[in-house]
TIROSE-642877 format. One record per residue (C-alpha): residue in three letters; z, x, y; residue number from 1; chain. Coordinates in nm, 2 decimals. Example, Ala and Ser with C-alpha at 12.3 -4.5 7.8 and 13.67 -1.06 7.14 Angstrom:
<sites>
[ALA; [0.78; 1.23; -0.45]; 1; A] [SER; [0.71; 1.37; -0.11]; 2; A] 
</sites>
This chain:
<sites>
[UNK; [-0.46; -0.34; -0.16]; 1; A] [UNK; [-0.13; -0.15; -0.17]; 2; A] [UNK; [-0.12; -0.19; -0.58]; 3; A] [UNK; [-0.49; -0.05; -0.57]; 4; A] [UNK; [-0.37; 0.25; -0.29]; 5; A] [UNK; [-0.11; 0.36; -0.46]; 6; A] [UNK; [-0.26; 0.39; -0.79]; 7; A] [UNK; [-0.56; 0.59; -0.66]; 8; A] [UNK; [-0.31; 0.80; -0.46]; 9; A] [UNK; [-0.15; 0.93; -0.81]; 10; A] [UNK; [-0.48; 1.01; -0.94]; 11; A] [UNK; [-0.61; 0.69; -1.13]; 12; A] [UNK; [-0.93; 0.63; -1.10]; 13; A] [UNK; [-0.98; 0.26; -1.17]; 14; A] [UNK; [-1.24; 0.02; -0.98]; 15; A] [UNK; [-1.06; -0.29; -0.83]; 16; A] [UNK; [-1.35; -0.56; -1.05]; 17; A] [UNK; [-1.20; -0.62; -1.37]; 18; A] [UNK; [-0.83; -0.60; -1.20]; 19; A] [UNK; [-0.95; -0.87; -0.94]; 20; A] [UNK; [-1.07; -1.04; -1.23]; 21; A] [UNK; [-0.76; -1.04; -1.42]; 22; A] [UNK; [-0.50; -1.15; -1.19]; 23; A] [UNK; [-0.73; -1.37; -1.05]; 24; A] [UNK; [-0.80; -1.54; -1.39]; 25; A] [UNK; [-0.39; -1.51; -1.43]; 26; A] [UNK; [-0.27; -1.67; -1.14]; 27; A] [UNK; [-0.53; -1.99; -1.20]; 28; A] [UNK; [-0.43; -2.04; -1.50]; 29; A] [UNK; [-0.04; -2.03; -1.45]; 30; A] [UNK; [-0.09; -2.16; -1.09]; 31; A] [UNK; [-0.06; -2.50; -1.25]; 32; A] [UNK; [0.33; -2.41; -1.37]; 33; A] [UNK; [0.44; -2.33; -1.02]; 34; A] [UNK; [0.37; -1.95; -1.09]; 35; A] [UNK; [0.34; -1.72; -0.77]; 36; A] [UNK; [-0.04; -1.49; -0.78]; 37; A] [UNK; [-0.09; -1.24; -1.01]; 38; A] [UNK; [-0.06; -0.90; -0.82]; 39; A] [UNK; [-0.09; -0.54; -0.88]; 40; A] [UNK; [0.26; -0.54; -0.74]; 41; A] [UNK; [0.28; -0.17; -0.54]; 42; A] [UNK; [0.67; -0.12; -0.59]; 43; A] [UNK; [0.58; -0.13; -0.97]; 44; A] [UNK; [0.27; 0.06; -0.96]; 45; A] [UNK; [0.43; 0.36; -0.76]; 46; A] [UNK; [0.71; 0.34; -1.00]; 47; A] [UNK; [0.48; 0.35; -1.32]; 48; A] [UNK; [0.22; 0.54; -1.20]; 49; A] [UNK; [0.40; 0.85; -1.03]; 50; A] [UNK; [0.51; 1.13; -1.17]; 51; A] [UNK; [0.84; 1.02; -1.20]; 52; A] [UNK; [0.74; 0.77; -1.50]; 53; A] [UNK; [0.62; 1.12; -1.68]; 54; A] [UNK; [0.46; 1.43; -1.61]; 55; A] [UNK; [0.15; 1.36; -1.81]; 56; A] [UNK; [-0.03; 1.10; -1.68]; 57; A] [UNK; [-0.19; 0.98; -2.00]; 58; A] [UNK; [0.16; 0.89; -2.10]; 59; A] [UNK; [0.28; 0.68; -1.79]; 60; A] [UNK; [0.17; 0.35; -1.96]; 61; A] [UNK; [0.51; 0.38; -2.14]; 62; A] [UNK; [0.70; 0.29; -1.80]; 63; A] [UNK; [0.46; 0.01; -1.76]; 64; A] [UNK; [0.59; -0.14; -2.09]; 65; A] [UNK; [0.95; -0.05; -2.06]; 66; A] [UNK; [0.86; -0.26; -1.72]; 67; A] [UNK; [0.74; -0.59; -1.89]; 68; A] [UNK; [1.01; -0.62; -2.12]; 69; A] [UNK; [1.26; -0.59; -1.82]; 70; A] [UNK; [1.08; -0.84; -1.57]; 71; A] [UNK; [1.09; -1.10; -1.94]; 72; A] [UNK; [1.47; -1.04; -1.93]; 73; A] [UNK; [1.46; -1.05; -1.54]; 74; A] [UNK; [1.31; -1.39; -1.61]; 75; A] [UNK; [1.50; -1.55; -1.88]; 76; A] [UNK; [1.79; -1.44; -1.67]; 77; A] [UNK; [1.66; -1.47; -1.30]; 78; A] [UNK; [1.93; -1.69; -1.18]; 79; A] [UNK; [2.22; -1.51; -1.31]; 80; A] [UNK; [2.06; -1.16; -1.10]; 81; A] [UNK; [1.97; -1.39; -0.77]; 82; A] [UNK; [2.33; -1.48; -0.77]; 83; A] [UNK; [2.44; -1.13; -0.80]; 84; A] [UNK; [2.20; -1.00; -0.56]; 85; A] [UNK; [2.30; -1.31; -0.29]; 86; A] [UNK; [2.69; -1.12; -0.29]; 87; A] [UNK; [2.51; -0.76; -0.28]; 88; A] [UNK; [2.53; -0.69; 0.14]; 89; A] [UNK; [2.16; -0.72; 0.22]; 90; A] [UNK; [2.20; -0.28; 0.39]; 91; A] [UNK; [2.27; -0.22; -0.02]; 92; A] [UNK; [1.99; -0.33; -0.17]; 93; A] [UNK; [1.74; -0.21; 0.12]; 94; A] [UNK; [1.89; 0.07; 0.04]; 95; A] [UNK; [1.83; 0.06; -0.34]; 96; A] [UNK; [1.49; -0.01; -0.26]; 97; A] [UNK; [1.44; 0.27; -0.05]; 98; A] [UNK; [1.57; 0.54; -0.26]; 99; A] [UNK; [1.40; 0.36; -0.57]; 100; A] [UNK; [1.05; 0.43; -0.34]; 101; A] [UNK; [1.18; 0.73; -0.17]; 102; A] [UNK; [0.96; 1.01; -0.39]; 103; A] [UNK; [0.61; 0.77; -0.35]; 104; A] [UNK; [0.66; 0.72; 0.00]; 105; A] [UNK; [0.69; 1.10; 0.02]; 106; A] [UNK; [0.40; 1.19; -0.15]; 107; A] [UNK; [0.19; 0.95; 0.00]; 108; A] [UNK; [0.21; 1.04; 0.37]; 109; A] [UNK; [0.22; 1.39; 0.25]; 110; A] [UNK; [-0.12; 1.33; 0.14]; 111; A] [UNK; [-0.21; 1.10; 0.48]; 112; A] [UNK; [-0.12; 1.38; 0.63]; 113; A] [UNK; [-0.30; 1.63; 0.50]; 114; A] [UNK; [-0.63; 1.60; 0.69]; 115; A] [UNK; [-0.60; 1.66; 1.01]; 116; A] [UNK; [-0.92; 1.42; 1.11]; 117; A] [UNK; [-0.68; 1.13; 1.03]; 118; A] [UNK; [-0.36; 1.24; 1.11]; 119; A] [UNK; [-0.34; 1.06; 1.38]; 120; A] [UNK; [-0.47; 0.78; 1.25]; 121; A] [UNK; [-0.26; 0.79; 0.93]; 122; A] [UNK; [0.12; 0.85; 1.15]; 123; A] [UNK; [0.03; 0.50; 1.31]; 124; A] [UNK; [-0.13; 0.31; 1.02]; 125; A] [UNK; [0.31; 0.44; 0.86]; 126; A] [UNK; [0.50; 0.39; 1.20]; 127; A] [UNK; [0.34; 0.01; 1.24]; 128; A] [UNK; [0.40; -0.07; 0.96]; 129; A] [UNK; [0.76; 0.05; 0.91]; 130; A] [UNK; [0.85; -0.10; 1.23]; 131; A] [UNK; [0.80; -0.49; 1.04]; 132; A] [UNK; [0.69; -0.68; 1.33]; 133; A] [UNK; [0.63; -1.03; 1.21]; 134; A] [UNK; [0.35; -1.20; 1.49]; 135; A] [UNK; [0.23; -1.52; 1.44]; 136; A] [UNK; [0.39; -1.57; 1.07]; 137; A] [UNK; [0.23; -1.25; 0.96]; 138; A] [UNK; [0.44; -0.95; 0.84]; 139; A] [UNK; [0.41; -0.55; 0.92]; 140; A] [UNK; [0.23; -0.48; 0.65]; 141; A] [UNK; [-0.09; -0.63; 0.77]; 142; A] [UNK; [-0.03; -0.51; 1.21]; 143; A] [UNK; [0.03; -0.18; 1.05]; 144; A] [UNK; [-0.32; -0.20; 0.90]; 145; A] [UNK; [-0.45; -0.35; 1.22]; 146; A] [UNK; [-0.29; -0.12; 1.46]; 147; A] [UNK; [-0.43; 0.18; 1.22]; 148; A] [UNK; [-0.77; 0.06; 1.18]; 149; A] [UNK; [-0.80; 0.00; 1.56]; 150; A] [UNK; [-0.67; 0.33; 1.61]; 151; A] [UNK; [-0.92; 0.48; 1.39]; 152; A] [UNK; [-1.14; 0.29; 1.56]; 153; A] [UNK; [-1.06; 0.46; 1.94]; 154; A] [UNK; [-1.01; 0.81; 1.81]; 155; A] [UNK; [-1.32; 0.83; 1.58]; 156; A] [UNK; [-1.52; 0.52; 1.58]; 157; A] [UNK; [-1.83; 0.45; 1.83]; 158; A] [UNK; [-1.62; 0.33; 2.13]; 159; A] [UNK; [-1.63; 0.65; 2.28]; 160; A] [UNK; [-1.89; 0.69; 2.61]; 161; A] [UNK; [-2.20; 0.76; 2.48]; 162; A] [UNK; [-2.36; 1.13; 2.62]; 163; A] [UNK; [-2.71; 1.13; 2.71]; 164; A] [UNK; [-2.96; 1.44; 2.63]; 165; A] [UNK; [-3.14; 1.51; 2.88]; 166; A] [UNK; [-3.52; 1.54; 2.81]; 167; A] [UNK; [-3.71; 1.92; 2.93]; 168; A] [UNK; [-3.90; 1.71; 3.21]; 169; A] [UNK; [-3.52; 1.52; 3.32]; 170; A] [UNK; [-3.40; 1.85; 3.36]; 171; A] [UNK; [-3.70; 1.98; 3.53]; 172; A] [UNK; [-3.68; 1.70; 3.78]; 173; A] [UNK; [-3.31; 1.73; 3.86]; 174; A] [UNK; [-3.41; 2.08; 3.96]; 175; A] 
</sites>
């Protein structure tokens, strides 16, 4: 869900079937190896897909290639960079990964915030989610969904009390 947000957030137009199909095809096929799912990952997707990769967006598969052949290297190499990122302080690379994200997250609650219907709605779906509270095994990523959907829910959603219309003769009769 966030690979499919945040490539509809920077304008592409894609339905989620034939990508579900992929990576779904993908990860049974190399499940077999010990392979983690196939993903629409969103920290690559906002990297490749914003405006940052280039300004033309018909030209932004060219990050997602420069992309692939990194992640092969990051795998022929992958223990050499785990041990390096093991004596990295865990507050530096948060921080890498913040300031790598820093322009999509921008943009993105610039535009969750732009309507004021779900403003509201929008501020809490970000704040749960950004606070990371891990309940019952389960991250912030999915409360943050849950605490925005159920707010959307109270502010706009049919949980309100119900007002009656009167009918002519009602009102004739309370008279």
């Amino acid at each position: 869900m966030p690979g499919m947000l945040v490539l509809r957030n920077d304008g592409f137009k894609t339905s989620a079937n034939p990508i579900l199909t992929v990576t779904g095809l993908g990860s049974l096929l190399t499940a077999p190896f010990g392979s983690h799912a196939f993903n629409v990952a969103a920290i690559t997707a906002a990297i490749c897909t914003g405006k940052d990769a280039h300004e033309d967006a018909s030209k932004r598969y060219i990050a997602g290639i420069a992309y692939s052949i990194f992640y092969t290297i990051v795998g022929i190499f992958g223990v050499t960079l785990a041990a390096l990122f093991l004596i990295l302080p865990a507050t530096y690379i948060a921080t890498l990964a913040g300031l790598a994200l820093l322009g999509t997250i921008g943009s993105s609650l610039a535009n969750a915030l732009t309507e004021p219907k779900g403003r509201e709605t929008a501020l809490i779906t970000f704040l749960a989610t950004a606070a990371n509270v891990t309940l019952l095994g389960v991250g912030g990523a999915f409360w943050g969904l849950v605490a925005g959907l159920a707010a959307h829910l109270l502010i706009h959603g049919k949980f309100r009390k119900k007002q009656y219309r009167l009918s002519d003769a009602q009102r004739a009769e309370q008279k």
